[in-house]
C-alpha positions in Angstrom: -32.0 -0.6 1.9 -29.4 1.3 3.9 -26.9 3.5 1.9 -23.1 2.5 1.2 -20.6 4.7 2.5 -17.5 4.9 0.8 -14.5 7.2 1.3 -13.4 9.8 -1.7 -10.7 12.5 -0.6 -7.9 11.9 2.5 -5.9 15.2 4.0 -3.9 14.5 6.7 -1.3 16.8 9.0 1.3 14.7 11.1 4.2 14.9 12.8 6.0 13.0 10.3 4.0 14.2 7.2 2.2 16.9 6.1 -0.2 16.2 3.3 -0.8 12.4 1.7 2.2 12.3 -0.7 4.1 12.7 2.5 2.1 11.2 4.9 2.3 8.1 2.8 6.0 7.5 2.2 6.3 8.8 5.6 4.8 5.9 6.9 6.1 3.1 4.5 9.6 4.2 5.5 8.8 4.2 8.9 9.9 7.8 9.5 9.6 9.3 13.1 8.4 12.8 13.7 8.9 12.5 17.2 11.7 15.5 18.1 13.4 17.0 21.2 11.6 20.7 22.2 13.8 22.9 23.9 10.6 24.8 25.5 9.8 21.7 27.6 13.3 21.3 29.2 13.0 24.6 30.3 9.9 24.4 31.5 10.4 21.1 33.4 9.1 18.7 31.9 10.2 14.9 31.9 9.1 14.8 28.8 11.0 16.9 26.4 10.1 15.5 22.9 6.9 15.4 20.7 5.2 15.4 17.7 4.5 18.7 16.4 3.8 18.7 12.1 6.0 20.7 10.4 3.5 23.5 9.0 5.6 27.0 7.2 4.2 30.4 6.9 3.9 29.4 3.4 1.8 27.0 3.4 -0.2 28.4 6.1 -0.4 31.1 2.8 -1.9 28.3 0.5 -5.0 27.7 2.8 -5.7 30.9 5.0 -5.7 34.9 4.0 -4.0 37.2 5.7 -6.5 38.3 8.2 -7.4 34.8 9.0 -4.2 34.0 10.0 -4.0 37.1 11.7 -6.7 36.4 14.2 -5.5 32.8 14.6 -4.0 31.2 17.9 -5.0 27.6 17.6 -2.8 24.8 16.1 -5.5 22.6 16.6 -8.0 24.7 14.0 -5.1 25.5 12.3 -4.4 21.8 11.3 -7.7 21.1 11.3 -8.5 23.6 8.5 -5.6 22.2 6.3 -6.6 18.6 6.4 -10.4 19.2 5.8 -9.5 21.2 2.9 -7.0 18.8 1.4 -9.6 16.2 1.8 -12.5 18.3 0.6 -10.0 19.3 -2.8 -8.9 15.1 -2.8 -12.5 14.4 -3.1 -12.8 17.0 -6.6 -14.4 19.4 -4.6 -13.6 23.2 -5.6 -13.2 25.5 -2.4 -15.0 28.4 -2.9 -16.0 31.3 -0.9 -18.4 32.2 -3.6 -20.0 28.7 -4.3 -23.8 28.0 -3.0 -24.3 26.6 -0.1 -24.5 22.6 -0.3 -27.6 21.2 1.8 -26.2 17.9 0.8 -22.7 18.1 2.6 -21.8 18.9 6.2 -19.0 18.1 8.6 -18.1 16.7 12.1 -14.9 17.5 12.7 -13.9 16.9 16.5 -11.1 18.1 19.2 -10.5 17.8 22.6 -9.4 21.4 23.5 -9.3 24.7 21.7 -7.4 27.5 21.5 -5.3 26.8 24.6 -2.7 29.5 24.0 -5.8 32.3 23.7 -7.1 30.9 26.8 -4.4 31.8 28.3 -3.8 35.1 26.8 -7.1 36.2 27.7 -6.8 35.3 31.4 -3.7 37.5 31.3 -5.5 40.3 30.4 -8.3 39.9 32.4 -5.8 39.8 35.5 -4.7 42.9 34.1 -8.7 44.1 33.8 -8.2 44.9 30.1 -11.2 42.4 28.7 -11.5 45.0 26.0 -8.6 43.8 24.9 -9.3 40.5 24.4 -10.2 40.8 20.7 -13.4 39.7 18.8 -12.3 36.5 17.8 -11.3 35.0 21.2 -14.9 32.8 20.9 -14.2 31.4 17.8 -10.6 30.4 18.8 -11.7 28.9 22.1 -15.4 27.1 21.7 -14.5 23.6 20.6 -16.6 23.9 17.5 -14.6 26.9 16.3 -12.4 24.2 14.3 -16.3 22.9 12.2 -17.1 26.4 12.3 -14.5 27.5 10.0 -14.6 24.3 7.9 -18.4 25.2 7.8 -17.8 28.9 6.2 -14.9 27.5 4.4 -16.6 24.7 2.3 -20.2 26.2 2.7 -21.9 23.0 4.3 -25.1 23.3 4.6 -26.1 19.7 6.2 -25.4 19.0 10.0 -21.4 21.3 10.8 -20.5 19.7 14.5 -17.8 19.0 16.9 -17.7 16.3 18.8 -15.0 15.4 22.0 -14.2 11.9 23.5 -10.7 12.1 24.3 -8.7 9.8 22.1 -11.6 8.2 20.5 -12.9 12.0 18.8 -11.6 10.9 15.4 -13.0 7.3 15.1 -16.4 8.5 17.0 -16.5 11.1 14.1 -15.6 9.0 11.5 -18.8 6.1 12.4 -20.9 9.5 13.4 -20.6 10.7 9.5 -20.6 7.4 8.6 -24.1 6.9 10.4 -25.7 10.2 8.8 -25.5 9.2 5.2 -26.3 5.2 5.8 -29.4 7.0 7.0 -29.6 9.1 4.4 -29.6 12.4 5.6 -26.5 13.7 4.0 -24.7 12.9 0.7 -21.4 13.5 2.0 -19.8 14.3 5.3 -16.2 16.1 6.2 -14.8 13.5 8.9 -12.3 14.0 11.3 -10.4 15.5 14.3 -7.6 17.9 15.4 -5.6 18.8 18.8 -3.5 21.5 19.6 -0.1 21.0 20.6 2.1 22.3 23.5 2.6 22.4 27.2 -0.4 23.9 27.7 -2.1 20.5 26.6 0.7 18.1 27.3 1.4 19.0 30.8 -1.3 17.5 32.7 0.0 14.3 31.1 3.2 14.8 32.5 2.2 15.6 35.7 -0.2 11.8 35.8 3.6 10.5 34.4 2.0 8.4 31.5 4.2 10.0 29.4 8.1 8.8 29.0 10.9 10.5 30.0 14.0 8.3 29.1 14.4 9.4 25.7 15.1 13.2 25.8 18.2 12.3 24.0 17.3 9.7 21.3 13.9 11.3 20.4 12.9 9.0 17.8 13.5 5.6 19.8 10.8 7.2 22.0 7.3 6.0 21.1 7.4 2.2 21.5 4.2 0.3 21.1 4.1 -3.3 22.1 7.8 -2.7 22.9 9.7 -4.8 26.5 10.8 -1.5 27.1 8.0 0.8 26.7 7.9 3.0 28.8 5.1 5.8 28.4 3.4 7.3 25.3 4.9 10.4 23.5 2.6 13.1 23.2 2.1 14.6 19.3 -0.7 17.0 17.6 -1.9 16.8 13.9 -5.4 16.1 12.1 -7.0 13.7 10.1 -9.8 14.3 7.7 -12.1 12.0 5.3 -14.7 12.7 2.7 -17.1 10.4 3.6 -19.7 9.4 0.5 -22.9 7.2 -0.5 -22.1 5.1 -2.8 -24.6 6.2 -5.1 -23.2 9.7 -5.3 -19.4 8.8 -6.0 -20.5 6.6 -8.3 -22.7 9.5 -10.3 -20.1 11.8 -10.5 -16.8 9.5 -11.1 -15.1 9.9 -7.3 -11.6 8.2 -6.7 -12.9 5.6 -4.1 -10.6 5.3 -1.4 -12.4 2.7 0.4 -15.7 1.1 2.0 -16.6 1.7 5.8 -18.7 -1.6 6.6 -19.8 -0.7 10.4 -18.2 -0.3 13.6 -19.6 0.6 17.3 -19.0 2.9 20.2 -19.7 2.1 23.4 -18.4 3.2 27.2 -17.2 0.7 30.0 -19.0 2.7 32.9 -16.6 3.1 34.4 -17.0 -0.5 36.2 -15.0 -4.0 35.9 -11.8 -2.2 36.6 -12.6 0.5 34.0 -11.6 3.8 35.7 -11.5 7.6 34.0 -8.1 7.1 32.7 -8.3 2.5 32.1 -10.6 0.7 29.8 -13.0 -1.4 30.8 -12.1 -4.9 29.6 -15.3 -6.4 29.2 -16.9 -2.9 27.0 -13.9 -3.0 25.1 -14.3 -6.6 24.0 -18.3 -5.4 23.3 -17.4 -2.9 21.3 -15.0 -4.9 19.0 -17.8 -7.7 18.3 -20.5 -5.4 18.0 -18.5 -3.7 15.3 -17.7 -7.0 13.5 -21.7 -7.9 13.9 -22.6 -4.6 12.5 -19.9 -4.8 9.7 -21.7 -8.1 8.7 -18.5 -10.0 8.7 -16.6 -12.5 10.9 -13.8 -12.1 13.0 -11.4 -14.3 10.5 -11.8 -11.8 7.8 -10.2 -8.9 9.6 -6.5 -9.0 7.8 -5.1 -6.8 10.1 -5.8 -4.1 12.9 -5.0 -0.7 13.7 -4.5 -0.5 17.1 -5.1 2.3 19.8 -1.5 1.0 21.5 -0.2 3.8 23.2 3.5 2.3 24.7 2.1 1.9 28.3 1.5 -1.2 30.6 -2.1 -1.2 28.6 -0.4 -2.1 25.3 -1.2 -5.8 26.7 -4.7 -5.5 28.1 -5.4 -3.9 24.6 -4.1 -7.8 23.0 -5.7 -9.5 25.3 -8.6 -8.0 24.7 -8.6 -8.1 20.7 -7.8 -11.8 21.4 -10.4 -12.7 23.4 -13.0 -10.5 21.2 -11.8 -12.6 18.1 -10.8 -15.5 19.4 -8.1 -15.6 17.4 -4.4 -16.1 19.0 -1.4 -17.5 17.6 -0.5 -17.6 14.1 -4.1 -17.0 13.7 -4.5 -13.5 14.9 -4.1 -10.6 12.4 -1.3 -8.7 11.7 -1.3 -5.3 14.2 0.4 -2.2 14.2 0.2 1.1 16.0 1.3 4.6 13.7 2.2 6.2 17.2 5.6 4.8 16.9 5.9 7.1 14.3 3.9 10.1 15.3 3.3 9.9 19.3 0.1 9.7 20.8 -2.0 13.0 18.6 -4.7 13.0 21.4 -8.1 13.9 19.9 -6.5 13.9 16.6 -4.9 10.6 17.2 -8.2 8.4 15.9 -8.4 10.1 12.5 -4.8 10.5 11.3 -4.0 6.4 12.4 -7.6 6.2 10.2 -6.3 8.1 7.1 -3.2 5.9 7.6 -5.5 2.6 7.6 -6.9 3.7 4.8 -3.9 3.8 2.3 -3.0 0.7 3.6 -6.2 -1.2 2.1 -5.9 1.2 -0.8 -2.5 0.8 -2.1 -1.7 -3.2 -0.8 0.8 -2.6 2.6 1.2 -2.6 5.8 3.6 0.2 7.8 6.2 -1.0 10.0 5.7 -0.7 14.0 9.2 1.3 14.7 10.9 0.4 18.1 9.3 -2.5 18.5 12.5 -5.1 18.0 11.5 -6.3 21.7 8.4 -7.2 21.9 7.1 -7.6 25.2 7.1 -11.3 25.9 3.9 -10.9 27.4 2.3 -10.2 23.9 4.0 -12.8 22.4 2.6 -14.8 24.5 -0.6 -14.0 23.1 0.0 -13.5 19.8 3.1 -14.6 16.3 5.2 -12.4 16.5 5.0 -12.4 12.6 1.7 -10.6 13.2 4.1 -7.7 13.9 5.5 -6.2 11.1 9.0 -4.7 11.8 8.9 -3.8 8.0 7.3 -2.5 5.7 4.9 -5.3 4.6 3.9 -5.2 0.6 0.2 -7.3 1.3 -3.1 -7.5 -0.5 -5.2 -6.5 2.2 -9.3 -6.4 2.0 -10.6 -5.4 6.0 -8.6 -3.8 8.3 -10.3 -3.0 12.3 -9.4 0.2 13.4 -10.3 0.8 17.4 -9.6 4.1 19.7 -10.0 4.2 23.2 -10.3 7.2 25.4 -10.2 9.0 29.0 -13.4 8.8 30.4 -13.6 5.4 29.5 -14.8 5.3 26.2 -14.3 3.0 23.0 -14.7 3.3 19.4 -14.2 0.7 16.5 -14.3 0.7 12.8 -14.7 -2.0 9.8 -12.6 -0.8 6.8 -12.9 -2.9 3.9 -11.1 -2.6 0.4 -13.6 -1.1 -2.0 -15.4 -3.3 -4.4 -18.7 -2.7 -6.2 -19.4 -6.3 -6.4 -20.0 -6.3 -2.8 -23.6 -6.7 -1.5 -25.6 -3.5 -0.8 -25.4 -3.3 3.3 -29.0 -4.1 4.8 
């Protein structure tokens, strides 16, 4: 018998919330945290707005001491540091830097990029042939596992402390990679998540591909507009997610607030084949991936309630229906409700799969769904697909018991999870 995996602490930092309280009401009142950014306009940028959380030197304070802040220049570890320790604290954990280490826990925490602004510090003074300048904690700041590194000293995890990277779908791939380590019972509990930086430094390649919009520099917040007629590029934002992943059989020992139950999912790669390209799915691996997840879940398409969707506001908004449609083959009235959280928050890169997954996850627990902001004209070619009551424009007060989560990433590479509604009458996983 395979071990349950249920989820017992949530942190979150987002452009339009930092910390669950806020991240919560954030979403049911569909609050943007997309905002104009001087810096860009001056730097010549099509894009000039974002999503960057809103994170004080006082709360910096509440998680970090004085010299760690002192040698930090990463907003990605940063954010990172303050979600996995919210989560960690959610989940009844004490943070500790005298505590014994715990064989039992570990954490993979993913990124895409690190440290971007010390990367370019440090060539600057190489240029200027002053390496001894560079300081002793350029590494840290700059290998992408600096950001599990410090959760690892942080929490004192003594089970596997990793970072993975795959684009947008880090997060999810880290959430089914923790998941996977304690069905298999080689961990009690795992720290889940992602992070990404934020800035020119990481947004500017997208503006140079132009996949990113640039006709609302002036009306910020109409910006992001999944599933939208008049979409027209994805908004970029920064952040972190982070989960407490659990066996059941340990929550259950020691009392845990039970968020909810991970069933399955999959991850898969198109190959780059069948029109998949390094930056465009592959139609066919993302319809794999979404059945393989509902096969390994152990459920059928018809009880997914509703799906969290990668939907990004670009021309791939309807390949992405299309393809949950003909993976369920559901359409109509029949499909499940859908909405995207990058209407509110942008598209948070590496950081984007775990914060929309924290978001999923307060859905199932507290009975809603979040309204999809900007999205009062649908693009007919959806709704040609789908109700366009399966798109809430509200906030939705619902019962919900599975919600699909799916990410899909540069590179070609898919990811898909099988939220479900905790309930310890379920049947034990096999």
């Amino acid at each position: 018998m395979k071990n349950r995996v249920v989820i017992t602490g949530l942190g979150v930092v987002s452009p339009n919330g930092v910390g669950i309280a806020d991240f919560t009401a954030a979403i049911k009142a569909g609050k943007s945290g997309i905002q104009f950014f001087q810096e860009l306009e001056d730097l010549n940028f099509s894009c000039c707005i974002g999503g960057i959380p809103s994170v004080s030197e006082e709360l910096k304070a509440k998680y970090l001491s004085p010299l760690q802040l002192r040698n930090f220049n990463s907003s990605g570890i940063l954010y990172g540091c303050i979600a996995g320790m919210d989560a960690w604290s959610d989940a009844g954990f004490k943070i500790d830097a005298e505590s014994e280490l715990d064989f039992n826990s570990g954490t993979i925490f993913g990124t895409g990029t690190s440290g971007v602004d010390k990367f370019r510090e440090a060539i600057y003074q190489l240029d200027a042939k002053n390496v001894k300048r560079l300081g002793s904690t350029v590494v840290i700041q700059t290998m992408a596992s600096g950001i599990s590194a410090y959760l690892g000293g942080i929490l004192g995890l003594g089970n596997q402390v990793t970072t993975n990277s795959s684009a947008c779908t880090t997060g999810t791939e880290a959430i089914l990679m923790g998941f996977e380590r304690i069905k298999a019972g080689q961990a009690k509990r795992m720290l889940v998540g992602s992070c990404s930086d934020y800035g020119p430094y990481i947004w500017g390649g997208f503006d140079a591909m132009r996949v990113i919009t640039y006709k609302h520099n002036h009306s910020p917040e109409k910006g992001s507009r999944p599933m939208s007629a008049t979409a027209s590029g994805f908004v970029p934002g920064s952040g972190a997610g982070a989960m407490v992943l659990e066996s059941l059989e340990s929550a259950l020992e020691r009392g845990a607030t039970i968020y909810a139950e991970i069933l399955g999912g999959a991850v898969n790669s198109g190959g780059q084949r069948n029109g998949g390209t390094l930056t465009a799915p592959n139609s066919i691996a993302v319809q794999h991936c979404i059945t393989s997840a509902i096969k390994n879940a152990g459920i059928t398409a018809h009880e997914i309630d509703a799906i969290n969707g990668h939907l990004t506001a670009t021309s791939k908004d309807v390949v992405e229906i299309e393809n949950w449609a003909t993976a369920l083959q559901l359409k109509g009235k029949d499909f499940p409700y859908i909405n995207s959280l990058k209407s509110m928050v942008g598209h948070c890169l590496a950081a984007a799969g775990s914060i929309e997954s924290v978001a999923v996850v307060l859905q199932l627990k507290e009975g809603f769904l979040f309204p999809n902001i900007n999205c009062e004209d649908a693009d007919p070619n959806i709704l040609a697909i789908i109700d366009e009551n399966k798109i809430p424009k509200k906030l939705l007060p619902k019962e919900l018991t599975i919600i699909a989560k799916a990410s899909f990433g540069f590179g070609d590479v898919n990811g898909c999870i099988i939220f479900k509604k905790f309930s310890n009458n379920l049947k034990q996983n096999k």
